[in-house]
C-alpha positions in Angstrom: 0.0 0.0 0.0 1.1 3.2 -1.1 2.3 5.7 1.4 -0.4 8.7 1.8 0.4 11.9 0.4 -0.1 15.3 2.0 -0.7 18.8 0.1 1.8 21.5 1.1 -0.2 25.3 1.1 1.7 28.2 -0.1 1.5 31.8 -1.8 2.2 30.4 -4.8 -1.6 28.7 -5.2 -4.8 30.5 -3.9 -6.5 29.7 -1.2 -10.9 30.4 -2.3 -13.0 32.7 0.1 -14.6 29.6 1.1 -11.8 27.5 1.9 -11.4 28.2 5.9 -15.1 27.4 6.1 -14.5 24.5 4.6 -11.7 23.4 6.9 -13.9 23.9 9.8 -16.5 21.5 7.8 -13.9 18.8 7.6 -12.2 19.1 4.4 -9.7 16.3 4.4 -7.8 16.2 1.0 -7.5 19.3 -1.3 -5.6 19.5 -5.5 -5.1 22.1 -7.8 -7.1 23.5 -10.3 -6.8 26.9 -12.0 -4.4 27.7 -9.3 -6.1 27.4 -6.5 -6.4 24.8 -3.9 -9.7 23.0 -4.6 -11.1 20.5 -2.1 -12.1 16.7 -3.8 -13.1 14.9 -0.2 -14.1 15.4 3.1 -13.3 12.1 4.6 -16.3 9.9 3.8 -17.0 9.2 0.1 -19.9 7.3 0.7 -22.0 9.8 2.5 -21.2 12.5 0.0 -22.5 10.4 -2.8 -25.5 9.7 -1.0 -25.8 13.4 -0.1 -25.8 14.4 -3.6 -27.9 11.9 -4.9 -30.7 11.5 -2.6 -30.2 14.7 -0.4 -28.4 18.0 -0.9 -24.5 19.1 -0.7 -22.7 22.3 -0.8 -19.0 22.5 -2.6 -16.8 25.3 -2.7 -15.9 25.5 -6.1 -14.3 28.7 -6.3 -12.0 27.0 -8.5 -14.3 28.0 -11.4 -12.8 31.2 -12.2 -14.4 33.7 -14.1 -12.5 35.7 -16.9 -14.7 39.0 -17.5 -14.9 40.5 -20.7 -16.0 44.5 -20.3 -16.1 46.9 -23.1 -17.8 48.0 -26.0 -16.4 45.0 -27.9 -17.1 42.5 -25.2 -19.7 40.9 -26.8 -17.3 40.7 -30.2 -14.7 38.8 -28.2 -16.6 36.4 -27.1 -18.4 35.4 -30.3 -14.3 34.9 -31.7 -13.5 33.0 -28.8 -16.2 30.4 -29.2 -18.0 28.3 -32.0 -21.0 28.8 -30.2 -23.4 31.1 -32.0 -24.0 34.0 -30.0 -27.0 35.7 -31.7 -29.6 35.7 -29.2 -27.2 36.3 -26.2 -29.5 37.5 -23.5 -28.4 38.9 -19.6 -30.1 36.0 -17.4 -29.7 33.4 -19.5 -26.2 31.1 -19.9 -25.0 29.1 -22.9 -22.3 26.4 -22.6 -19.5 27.8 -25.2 -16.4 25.5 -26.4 -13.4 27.6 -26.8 -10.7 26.2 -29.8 -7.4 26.9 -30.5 -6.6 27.9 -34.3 -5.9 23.6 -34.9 -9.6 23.4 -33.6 -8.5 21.6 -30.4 -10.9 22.0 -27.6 -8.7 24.0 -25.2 -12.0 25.3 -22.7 -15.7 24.5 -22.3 -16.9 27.4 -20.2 -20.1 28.6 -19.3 -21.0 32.1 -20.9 -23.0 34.8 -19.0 -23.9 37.6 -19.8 -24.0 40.1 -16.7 -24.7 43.6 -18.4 -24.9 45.2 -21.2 -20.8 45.3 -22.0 -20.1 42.9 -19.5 -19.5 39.1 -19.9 -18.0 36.3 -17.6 -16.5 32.9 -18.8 -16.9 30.3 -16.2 -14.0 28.6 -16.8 -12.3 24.8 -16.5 -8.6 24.1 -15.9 -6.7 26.5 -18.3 -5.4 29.9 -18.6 -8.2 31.2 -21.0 -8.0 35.0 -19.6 -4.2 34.9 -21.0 -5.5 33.5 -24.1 -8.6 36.0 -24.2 -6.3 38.9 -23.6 -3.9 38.0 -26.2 -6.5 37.6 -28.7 -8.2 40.7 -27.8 -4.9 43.1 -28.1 -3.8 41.5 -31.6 -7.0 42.3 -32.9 -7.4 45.8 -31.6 -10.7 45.3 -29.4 -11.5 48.0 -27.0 -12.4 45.6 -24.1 -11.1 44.9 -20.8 -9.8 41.0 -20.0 -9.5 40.5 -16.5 -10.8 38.0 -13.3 -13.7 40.1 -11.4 -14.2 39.3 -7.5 -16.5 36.8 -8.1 -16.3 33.2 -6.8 -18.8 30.4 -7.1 -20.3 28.1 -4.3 -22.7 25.1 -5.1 -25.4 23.5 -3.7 -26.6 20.5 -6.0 -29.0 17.6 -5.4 -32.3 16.7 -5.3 -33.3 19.1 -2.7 -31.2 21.8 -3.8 -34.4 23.4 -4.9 -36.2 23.4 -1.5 -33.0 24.9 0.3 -32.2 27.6 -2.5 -35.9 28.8 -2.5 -35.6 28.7 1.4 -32.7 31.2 1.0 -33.8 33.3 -2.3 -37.5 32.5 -2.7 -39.4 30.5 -5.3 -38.7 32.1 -8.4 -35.6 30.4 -8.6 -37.6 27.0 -9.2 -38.2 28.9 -12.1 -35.1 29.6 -13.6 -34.0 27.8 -17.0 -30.9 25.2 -17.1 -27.8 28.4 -17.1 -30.4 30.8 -16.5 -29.1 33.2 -13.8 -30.4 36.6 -11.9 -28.2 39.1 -9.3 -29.8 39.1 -5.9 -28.7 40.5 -2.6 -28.8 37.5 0.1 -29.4 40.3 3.0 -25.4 42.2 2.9 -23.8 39.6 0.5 -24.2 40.3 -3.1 -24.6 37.2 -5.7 -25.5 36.0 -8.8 -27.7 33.1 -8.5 -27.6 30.8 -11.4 -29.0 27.1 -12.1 -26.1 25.3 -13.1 -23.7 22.9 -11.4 -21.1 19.9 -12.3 -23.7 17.7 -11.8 -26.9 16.0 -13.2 -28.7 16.2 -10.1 -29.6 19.4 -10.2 -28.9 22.8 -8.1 -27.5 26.2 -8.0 -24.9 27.9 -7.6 -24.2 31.4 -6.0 -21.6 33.2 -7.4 -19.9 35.3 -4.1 -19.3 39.0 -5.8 -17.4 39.9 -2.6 -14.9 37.8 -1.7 -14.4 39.0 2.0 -18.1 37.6 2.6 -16.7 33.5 2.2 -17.8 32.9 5.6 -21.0 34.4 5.9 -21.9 33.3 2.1 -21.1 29.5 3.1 -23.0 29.8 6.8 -26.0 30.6 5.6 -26.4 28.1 3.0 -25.3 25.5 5.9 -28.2 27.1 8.3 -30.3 26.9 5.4 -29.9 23.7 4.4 -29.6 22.0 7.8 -33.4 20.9 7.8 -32.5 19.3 4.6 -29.3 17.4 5.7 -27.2 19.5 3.7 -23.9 18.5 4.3 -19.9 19.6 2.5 -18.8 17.6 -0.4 -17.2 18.6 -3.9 -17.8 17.4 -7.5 -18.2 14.1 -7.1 -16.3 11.9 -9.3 -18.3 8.8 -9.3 -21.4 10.9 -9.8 -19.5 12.3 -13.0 -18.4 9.2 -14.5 -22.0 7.7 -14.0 -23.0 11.2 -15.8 -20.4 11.3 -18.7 -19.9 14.7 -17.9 -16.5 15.8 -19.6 -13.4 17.4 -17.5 -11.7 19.4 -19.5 -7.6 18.5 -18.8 -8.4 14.9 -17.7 -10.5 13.4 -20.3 -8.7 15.5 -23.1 -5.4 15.8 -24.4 -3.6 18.2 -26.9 -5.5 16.9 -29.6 -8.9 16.6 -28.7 -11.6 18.3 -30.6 -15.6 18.9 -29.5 -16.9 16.9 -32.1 -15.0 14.0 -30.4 -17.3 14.8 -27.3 -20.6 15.3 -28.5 -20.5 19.2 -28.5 -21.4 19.4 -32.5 -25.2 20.5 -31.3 -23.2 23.6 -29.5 -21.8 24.9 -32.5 -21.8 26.5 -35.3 -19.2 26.3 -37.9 -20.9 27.3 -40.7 -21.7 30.9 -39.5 -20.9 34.0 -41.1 -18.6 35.5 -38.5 -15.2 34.4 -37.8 -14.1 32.7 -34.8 -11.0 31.1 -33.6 -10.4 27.6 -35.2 -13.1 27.6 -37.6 -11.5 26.3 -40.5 -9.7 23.5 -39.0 -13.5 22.6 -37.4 -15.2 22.8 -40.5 -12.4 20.5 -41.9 -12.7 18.2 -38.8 -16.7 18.0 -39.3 -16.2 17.4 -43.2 -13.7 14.2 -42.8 -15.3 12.8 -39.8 -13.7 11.7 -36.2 -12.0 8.6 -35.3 -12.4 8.3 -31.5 -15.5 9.2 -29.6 -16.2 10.0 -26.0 -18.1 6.9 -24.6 -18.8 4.6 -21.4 -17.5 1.5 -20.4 -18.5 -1.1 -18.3 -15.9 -3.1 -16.7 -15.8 -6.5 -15.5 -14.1 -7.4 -12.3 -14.5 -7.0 -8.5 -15.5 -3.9 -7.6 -13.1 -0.9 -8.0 -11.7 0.5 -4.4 -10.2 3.5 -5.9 -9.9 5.4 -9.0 -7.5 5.4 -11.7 -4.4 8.2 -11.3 -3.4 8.1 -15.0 -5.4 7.1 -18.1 -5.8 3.6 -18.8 -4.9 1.9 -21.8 -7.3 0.4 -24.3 -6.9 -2.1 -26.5 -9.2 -3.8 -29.7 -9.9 -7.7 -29.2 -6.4 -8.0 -31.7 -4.5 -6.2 -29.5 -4.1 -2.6 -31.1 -4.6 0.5 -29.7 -8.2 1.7 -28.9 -7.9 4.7 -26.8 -7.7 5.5 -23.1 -10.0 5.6 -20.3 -9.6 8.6 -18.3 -11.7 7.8 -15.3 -13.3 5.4 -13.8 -15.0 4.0 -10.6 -17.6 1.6 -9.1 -21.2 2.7 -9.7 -23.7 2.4 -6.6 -26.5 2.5 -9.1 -24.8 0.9 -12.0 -23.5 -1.6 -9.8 -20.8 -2.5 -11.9 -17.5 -1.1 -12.7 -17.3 2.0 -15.1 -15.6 4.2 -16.8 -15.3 7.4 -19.1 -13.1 7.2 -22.4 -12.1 7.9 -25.7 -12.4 5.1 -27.6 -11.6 4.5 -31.4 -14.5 4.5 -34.0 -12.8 1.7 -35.8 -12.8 -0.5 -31.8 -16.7 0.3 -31.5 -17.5 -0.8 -35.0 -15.7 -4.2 -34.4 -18.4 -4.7 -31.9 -15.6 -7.0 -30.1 -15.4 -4.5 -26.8 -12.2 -3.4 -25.5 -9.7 -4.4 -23.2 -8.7 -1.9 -20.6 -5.0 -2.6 -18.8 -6.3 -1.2 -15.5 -3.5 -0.7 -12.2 -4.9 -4.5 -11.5 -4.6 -6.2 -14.5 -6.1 -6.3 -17.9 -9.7 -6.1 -17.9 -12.8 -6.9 -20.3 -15.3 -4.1 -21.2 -18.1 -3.3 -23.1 -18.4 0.0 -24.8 -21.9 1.6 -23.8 -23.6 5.6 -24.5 -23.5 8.0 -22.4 -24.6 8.9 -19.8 -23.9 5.2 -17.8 -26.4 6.5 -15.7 
């Protein structure tokens, strides 16, 4: 058994307004994302789960930085950033918007809000998209500001999300479209409250515009929620393997493209504006993919842990047939599972794959997603 490891803090990464709070709730293992510390357990996996499938959790996930765009030609950056089609852009109402690099490699997939009139947020993944925003917006000459506003997200997802969040705000947020968001004052501690979460089991989250109210932002959600059995957790990676939702940085590599992932439906390549990457998508579309984002289910005992590095596949004559880049045992699936990128030619052998898991090599069937 390998030794346990421990997670020095330092200047160097940033600690979210949330993260003493969630110290004092038991936060028990911490990584890095976007530069900051953010928290993946607090101590018992099981009850988190359950929490977030049957019940309701909050998650600091302050980790989701925003990159603002605010100018006259906000709105003009943003539709060259992504191949989403902007027209119809609305303040109080989200769109999930891939961002490409000029090869047409998917190199964000943040949420897009738009907060005022000139103003727009990117609720970003794992990358350094403001550097590549700002870049972008001085070579072409945009009179826009690119920089991270005080603003710093805090979820509460589950099943009776709903009950707790229209405890706190009222019921009009039952109301409120998938990304759909509104600005509301929770008595002194200004937020935007959106639908949205890294989940499919629905919730909210509030994104903290004042960063010095952490505390206060995270203890009334807990009071809130305490008739509910609210309890701390963080995105939960069996839930998101069950989901097939995609992390950008771990189930992509330098090459990976959205129409690899299913993201065709959010874009629009044929448009008549020009965007970053759009002729090496259009190409892409035109001549087809190779390897597709899938499921697998996995023969075997049941998992204990998770996989640290991709896995291996293999077709049934031994030739490469992707990776798996997460996987888990499923409560509800009750089987083994995974998320991966599996090749075209592999699937249409109809043979399943053979992952080379930390325990041995293992048989698997490639399945849709979601698993679950």
């Amino acid at each position: 058994m390998s030794n346990p490891l421990s997670l020095s803090l330092g200047p160097r990464v940033r600690k979210s307004p949330f993260f003493e709070a969630a110290r004092k709730a038991g936060l028990s293992a911490a990584s890095v994302y976007n530069h900051m510390y953010m928290p993946t357990s607090y101590g018992d996996p099981a009850a988190e789960y359950d929490r977030l499938i049957n019940g309701v959790a909050m998650w600091d996930v302050a980790v989701e930085r925003q990159v603002a765009l605010k100018g006259p030609d906000a709105l003009a950056l943003a539709r060259y950033l992504t191949p989403r089609n902007l027209d119809g852009l609305t303040i109080g109402q989200g769109k999930y918007a891939p961002i490409c690099n000029y090869e047409g490699a998917l190199i964000n997939d943040p949420v897009l809000l738009q907060v005022s009139d000139d103003e727009i947020w990117l609720s970003i993944a794992d990358s350094d998209i403001k550097l590549w925003a700002g870049a972008i917006a001085g070579a072409r000459g945009m009179d826009v500001r690119v920089f991270e506003p005080d603003v710093s997200p805090l979820a509460v997802q589950g099943p009776k999300s709903f009950d707790v969040v229209a405890d706190l705000c009222g019921d009009w947020v039952r109301e409120l479209r998938y990304f759909g968001f509104r600005a509301f004052d929770l008595g002194d501690i200004p937020v935007v409250v959106a639908r949205s979460g890294w989940s499919k089991q629905g919730g909210f989250e509030f994104y903290l515009r004042d960063g010095s109210k952490g505390d206060a932002l995270w203890q009334r959600v807990a009071d809130a929620g305490k008739p509910y059995g609210i309890g701390p957790g963080t995105p939960n990676y069996v839930e998101r393997v069950e989901s097939g939702l995609i992390s950008y940085g771990a189930d992509t590599d330098d090459m990976s493209n959205p129409f690899e992932y299913g993201l065709g439906k959010f874009m629009d390549v044929d448009q008549p504006g020009d965007f970053a990457g759009k002729e090496a998508l259009r190409a892409i579309r035109d001549a087809g993919v190779t390897r597709r984002f899938m499921g697998l289910v996995i023969e075997g005992a049941p998992f204990a842990g998770t996989n640290e590095a991709p896995w291996r596949l293999s077709d049934a004559k031994g030739g490469d047939a992707g990776y798996a880049s997460a996987s888990a045992y499923s409560p509800r699936a009750q089987s083994n599972i995974a998320v991966a990128m599996v090749s075209v030619a592999a699937m249409e052998a109809g043979a399943g794959v053979t992952v080379h898991a930390d325990n041995g090599n293992l048989r698997a069937q490639v399945v849709p997603l979601p698993i679950v």
